[in-house]
N, C-alpha and C positions, 0 to 999 in steps of 0.2 A: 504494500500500500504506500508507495513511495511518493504518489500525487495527491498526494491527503488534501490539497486545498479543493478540488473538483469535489468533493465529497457535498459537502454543505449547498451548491446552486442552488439546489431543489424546495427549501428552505427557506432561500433568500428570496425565492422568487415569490412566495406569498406575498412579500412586502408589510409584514402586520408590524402594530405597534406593541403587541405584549406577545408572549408565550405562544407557540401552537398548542389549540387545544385541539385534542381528539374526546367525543363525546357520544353516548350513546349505550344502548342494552348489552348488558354481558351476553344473551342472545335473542337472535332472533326469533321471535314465538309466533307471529303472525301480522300478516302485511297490515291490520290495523293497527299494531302496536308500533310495528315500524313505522309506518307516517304520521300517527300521532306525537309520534318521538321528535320522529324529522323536523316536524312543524314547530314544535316549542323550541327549538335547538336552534332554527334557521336565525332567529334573532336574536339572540348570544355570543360571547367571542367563538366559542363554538364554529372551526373550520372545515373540521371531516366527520363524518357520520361512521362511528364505527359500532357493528353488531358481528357478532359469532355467529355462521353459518354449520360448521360443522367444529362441536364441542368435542375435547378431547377429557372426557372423566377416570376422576379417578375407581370408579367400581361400575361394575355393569350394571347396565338396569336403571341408572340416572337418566334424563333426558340429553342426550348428544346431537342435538341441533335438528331444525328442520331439512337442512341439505342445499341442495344446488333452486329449488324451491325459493330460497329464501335473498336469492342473489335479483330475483327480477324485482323481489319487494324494494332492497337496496337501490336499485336502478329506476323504479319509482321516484321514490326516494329525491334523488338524487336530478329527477326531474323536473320534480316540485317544489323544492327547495334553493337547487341551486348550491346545494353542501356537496364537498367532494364526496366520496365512500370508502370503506377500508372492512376487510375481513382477515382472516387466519386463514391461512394453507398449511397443509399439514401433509401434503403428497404433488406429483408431477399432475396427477389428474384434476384436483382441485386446484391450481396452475391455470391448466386448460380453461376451466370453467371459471373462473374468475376473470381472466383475460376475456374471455368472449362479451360477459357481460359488462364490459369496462371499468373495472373498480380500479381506482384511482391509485390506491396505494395497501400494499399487500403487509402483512405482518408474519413473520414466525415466530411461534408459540416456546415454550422453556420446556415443554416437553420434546417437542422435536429438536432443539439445540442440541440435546445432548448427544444428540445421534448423526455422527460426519456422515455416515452413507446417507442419511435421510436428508440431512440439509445438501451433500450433493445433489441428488437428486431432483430437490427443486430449483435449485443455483443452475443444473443444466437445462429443466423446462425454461427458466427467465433469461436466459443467455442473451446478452446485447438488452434487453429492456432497457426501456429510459423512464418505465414509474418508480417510487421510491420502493426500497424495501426495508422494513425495521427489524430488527432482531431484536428478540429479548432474551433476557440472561436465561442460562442454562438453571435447571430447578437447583442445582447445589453449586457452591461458590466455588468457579471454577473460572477465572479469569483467560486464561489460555486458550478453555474450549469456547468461551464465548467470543473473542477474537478470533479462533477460527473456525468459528461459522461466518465472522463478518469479511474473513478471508479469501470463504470458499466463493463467495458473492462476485467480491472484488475481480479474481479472476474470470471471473465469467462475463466479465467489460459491463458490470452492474455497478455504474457507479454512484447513483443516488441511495445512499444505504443512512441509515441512522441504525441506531437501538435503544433498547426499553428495557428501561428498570423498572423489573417487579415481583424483587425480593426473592433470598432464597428458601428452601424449607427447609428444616432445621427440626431435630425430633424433642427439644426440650421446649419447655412450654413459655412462651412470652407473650408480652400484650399485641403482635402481631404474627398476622395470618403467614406472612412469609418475610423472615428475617431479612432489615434492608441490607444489612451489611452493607454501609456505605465508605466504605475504603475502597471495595472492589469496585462502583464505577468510578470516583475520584480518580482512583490508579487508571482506568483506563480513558477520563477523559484528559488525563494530564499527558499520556501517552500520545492520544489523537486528537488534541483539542477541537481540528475540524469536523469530527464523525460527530453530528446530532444526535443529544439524547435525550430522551423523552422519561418523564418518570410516570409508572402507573400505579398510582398510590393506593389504586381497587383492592388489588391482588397484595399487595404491603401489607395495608392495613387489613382486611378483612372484615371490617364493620365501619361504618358512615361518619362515625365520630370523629375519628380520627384522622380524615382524609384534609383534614386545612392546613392542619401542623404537617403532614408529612411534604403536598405541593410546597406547603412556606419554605421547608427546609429545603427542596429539591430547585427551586429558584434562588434562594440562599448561594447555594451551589453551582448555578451558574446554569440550571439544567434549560435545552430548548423547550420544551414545553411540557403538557402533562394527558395522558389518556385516562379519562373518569370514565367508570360504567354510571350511565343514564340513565334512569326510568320512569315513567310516571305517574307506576304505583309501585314503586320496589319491595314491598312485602309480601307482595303476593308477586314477582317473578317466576320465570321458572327453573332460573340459576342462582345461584349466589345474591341472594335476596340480602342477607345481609350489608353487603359490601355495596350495594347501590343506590346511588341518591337521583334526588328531583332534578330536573334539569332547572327550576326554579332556586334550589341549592345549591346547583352551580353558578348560578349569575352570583348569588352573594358573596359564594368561596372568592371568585375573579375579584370583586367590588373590596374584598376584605383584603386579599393580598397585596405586597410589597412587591412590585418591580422594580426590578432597578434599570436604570438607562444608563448606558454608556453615552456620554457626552463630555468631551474637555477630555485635560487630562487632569484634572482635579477630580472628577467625576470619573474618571478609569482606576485612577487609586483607589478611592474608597470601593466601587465595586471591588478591586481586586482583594482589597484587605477588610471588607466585609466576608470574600467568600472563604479567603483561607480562616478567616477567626470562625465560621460554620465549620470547618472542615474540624479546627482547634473541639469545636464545642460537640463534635460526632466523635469523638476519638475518647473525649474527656469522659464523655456517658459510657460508652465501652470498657475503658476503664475503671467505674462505680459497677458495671454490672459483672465483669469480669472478678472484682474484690469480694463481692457480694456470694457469687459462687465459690470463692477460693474460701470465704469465710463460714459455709454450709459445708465446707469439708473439714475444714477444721472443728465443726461441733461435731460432724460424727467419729473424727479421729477424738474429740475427749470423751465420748461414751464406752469408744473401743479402750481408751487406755480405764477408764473408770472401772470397767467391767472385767478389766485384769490387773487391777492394782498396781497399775503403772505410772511415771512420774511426769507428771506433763511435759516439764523441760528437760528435751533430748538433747547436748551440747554438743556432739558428735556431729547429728542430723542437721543444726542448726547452723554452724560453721562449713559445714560443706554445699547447703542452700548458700550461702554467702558470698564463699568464694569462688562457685559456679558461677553467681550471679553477674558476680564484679567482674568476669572475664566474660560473660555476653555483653553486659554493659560495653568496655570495652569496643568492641565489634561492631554497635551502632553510636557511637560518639559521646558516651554517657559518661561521666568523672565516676572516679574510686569513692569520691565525700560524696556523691548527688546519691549514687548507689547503695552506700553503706546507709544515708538518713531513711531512705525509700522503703528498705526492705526491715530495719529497724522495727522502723512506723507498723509495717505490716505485722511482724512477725510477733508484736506487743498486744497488737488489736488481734491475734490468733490465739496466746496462751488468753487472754480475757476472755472471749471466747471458751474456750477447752474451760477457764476458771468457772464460768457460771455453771456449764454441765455436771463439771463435779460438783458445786453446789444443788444444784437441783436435785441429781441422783442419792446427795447423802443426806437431804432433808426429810 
């Protein structure tokens, strides 16, 4: 990808003054849902009308899309509105049939990322294409394969590509639906700064609540724009009900957010050092929730020492944590003093810890 500037045209050429939004049902249920959708959408920032034609689930037996059915509703759609369209491909065949029906701009899904044959396979149906194509991250944080899926594109003289953030999965339990892990697109817009990327806060978050704070931060971040699933009765969908809001709740989200414009270079500074102090305040949380688990193992290691009369402080164990540590420190540019208060700190707030369990257990 050594013409990384030709990347972005596609983009540019909307000519908008905020964010691209993508908008619309997680899917397509029926041509009256999709026009009613269209309709409230058409007069919002709201630039592509995006629905799932064919749903990739995770158990059988869920509803997996109306099919190639749902591509004419789109095209309606798109009639009436005057809103671009966008669907999932997820094979060379749905390829075919999306292209027939003119959808504007194609996505692949994080379940087909992870799979090179599968993403080849539609990189050689698009071959020479000049609609965009977006990739979204592969389901687990896997930076390499999700560049090259953006690769396998590239090669295929596809060079309107962007991609989409949205979250990966992750089997321990957090306030979201798919962990953002947001170092992994940081690292990779910092890589390609011209590759577009889009944040889909749907799939992040997993519930409605929290889709303001995640766009805030992903514009924070410097992200091109954002893809919200649309509805306008999202509790009664017939996907991912939760994760869906009013397209009435998107004007506000819009109206609420913080853009920032580049303008001047007094106005380039502060975006730029607004977005690395976000990047500062993503990394800052990772590390409260990263302590937070290290400090859940430290209580079950004081139940384990309680339960065999063992002495909390291990000084062996202790200094060789240490000295390990001061020599990875080391290796990312961290002092012997920064290192030794750091781990201190921690190591004080882990016997406190270990100390209350064996309180508890001998009370």
């Amino acid at each position: 990808m050594e013409n990384k500037k030709e990347l972005r045209n596609w983009l540019d050429a909307f000519n908008l003054d905020h964010p691209l939004v993508i908008a619309g049902p997680c899917s397509a249920e029926t041509e009256e849902q999709v026009l009613k959708i269209a309709h409230q959408l058409k007069d919002t920032d709201a630039t592509v009308l995006r629905a799932g034609i064919w749903k990739p689930r995770t158990r059988p037996g869920m509803f997996e899309g109306v099919g190639a059915l749902g591509l004419k509703w789109l095209q309606k759609a798109k009639e009436e509105t005057g809103m671009l369209i966008t669907t999932e491909v997820a094979n060379a065949n749905h390829v075919e049939l999306a292209l027939k029906h003119d959808v504007d701009i194609l996505w692949i899904g994080a379940r087909t990322t992870v799979s090179p044959f599968i993403v080849q396979e539609i990189a050689d149906a698009l071959k020479g294409t000049d609609k965009p194509v977006l990739i979204k991250n592969p389901v687990n944080p896997d930076l390499a394969l999700w560049l090259g899926a953006v690769e396998r594109f590239y090669t295929q003289d596809i060079k309107n590509l962007g991609v989409i953030h949205r979250g990966f999965s992750t089997y321990e339990k957090t306030r979201y639906r798919n962990n953002p892990e947001w170092q992994l697109p940081i690292d990779l817009q910092n890589r390609f700064p011209d590759l577009p990327l889009i944040l889909d806060p749907s799939h992040i978050a997993g519930r409605r609540d929290i889709i303001f704070d995640l766009c805030q931060t992903g514009l924070d971040l410097n992200y091109d724009g954002i893809m919200v699933e649309t509805h306008y009765d999202p509790d009664n969908a017939w996907s991912d009900a939760k994760q869906q809001i009013t397209p009435s709740t998107l004007v506000q989200i819009m109206n609420d957010l913080k853009i920032r414009k580049e303008i001047g270079t007094a106005m380039e500074f502060n975006n730029k050092l607004s977005t690395m102090r976000t990047q500062i305040d993503v990394i800052d949380h990772q590390l409260i929730e990263s302590m937070g688990k290290r400090m859940k193992i430290a209580d079950s290691i004081g139940e384990l020492k309680t339960q065999n009369n063992v002495a909390i402080l291990q000084t062996k164990r202790w200094n060789e944590i240490l000295g390990a540590m001061i020599l990875e420190g080391e290796n990312h540019g961290l002092s012997e003093e920064f290192i030794l208060k750091v781990f201190k700190a921690i190591h004080q707030e882990s016997i406190n810890h270990q100390k209350k369990i064996v309180r508890m257990e001998e009370a």
